[in-house]
N, C-alpha and C positions, 0 to 999 in steps of 0.2 A: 424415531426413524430406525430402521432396521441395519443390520450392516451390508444387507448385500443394495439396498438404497442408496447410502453412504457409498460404498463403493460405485456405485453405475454414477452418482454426481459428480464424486470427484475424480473418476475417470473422465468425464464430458468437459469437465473443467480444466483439466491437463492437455486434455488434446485443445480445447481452444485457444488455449495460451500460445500451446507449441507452434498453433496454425496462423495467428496474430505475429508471432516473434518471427516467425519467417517469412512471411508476406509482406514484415517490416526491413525486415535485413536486405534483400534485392533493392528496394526501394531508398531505400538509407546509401546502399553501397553507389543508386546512380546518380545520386543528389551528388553523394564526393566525387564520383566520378566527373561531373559536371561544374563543380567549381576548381576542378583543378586546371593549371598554368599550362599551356599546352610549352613542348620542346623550345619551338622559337621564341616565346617570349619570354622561356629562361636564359635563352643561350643570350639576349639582348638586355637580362637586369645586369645593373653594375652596383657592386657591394659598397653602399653609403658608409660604409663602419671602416675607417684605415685600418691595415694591419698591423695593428700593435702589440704591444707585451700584455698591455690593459687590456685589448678586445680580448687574445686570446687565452687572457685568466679568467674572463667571466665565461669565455665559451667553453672553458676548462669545466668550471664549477655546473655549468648546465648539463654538459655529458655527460657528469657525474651522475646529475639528479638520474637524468632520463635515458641514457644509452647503453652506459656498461649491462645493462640486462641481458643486450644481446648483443652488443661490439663487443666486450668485455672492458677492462678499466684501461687497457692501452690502446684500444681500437682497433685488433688484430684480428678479432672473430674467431679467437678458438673454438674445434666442434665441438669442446665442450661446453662452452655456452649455446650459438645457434648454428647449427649446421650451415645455411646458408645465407647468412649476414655477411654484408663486404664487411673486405679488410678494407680499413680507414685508413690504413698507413703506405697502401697501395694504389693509389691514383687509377694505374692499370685495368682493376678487378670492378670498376664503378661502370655499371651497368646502365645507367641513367644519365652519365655526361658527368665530364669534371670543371665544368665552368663555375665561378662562381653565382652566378644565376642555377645551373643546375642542381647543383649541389642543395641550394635552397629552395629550391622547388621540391626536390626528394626530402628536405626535412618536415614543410611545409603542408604538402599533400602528398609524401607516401610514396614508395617507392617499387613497383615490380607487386608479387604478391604477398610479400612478407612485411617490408615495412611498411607500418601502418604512420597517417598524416599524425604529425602534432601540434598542428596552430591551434588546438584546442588547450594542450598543455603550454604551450609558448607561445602567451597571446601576443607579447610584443614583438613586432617587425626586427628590433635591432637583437633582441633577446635570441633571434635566427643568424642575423648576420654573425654573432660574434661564435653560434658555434660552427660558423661557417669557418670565419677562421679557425677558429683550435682546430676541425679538420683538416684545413690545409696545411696547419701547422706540423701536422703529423708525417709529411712525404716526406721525401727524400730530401736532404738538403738542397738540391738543382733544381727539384721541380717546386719548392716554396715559393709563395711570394717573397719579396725583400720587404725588412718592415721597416714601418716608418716612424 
C-alpha cells in the first residue's frame, strides 16, 4: 500500500468517526435530557436521609471523591478552579432551586450547562441524599437545617 493510500484511508476513517461521535452526542445529550426530573417533582422530593453528623460525613467523603474538581475542597468555587460553578456555601448563587429535592435533582441530572448528571458515578439514591446534606451543611448557620 502506498503512503498516499494510507493516507486517503485513514483520512475516510477519521472523518467517519468524527461524523459517528457527533451524530451520537446530540442524540445521547436528548435521551439525558429526557430522563431528567422536571422542576416540580424536585421542589415535591423530600430527603429520606435525616440530617445528621453521620449523613453528612459520608456526603463529606462523596464531595471529596467527585466535586472539589470544580467546587473546590470547601465548596466556594474559586475561578481558580471553575469559573462558573456555584458556590455551595451560598444558597443564594444556586441557579437551579435550594430545595432539598432540587438540590438533588442538579446532582442527579446536571445542572444548567456546566454541570454534568452523576447518577452514573453515584448509583445509589441515598449516596445523593447524603451529599445533599454536606451541601446544606455548608450555609450559613440560619439558613441550615437543624440536625437531628
Amino acid at each position: 500500500m502506498t503512503r498516499r493510500t494510507f493516507a486517503i484511508i485513514f483520512t475516510v476513517l477519521a472523518l467517519s468517526i468524527g461524523i459517528f461521535s457527533r451524530a451520537s452526542s446530540p442524540r445521547r445529550a436528548m435521551l439525558q435530557r429526557a430522563n431528567r426530573m422536571s422542576s416540580e417533582e424536585a421542589k415535591r422530593l423530600k430527603n429520606p436521609v435525616p440530617f445528621t453528623k453521620d449523613s453528612i460525613a459520608k456526603g463529606r467523603a462523596l464531595f471529596a471523591r467527585n466535586c472539589t474538581a470544580c467546587h473546590g475542597n470547601d465548596g466556594k468555587s474559586q475561578v481558580d478552579v471553575v469559573a462558573n460553578a456555584t458556590d455551595l456555601t451560598d444558597p443564594k448563587a444556586f441557579g437551579s432551586g435550594t430545595s432539598e429535592g432540587e438540590i438533588f435533582r442538579s446532582i442527579r441530572d446536571g445542572a444548567g450547562d456546566t454541570m454534568p448528571p452523576f447518577k452514573s458515578q453515584l448509583s445509589k439514591e441515598e449516596d445523593m441524599w447524603n451529599l445533599v446534606n454536606f451541601i446544606r451543611s455548608l450555609w450559613p448557620e440560619p439558613m441550615r437545617p437543624k440536625l437531628q
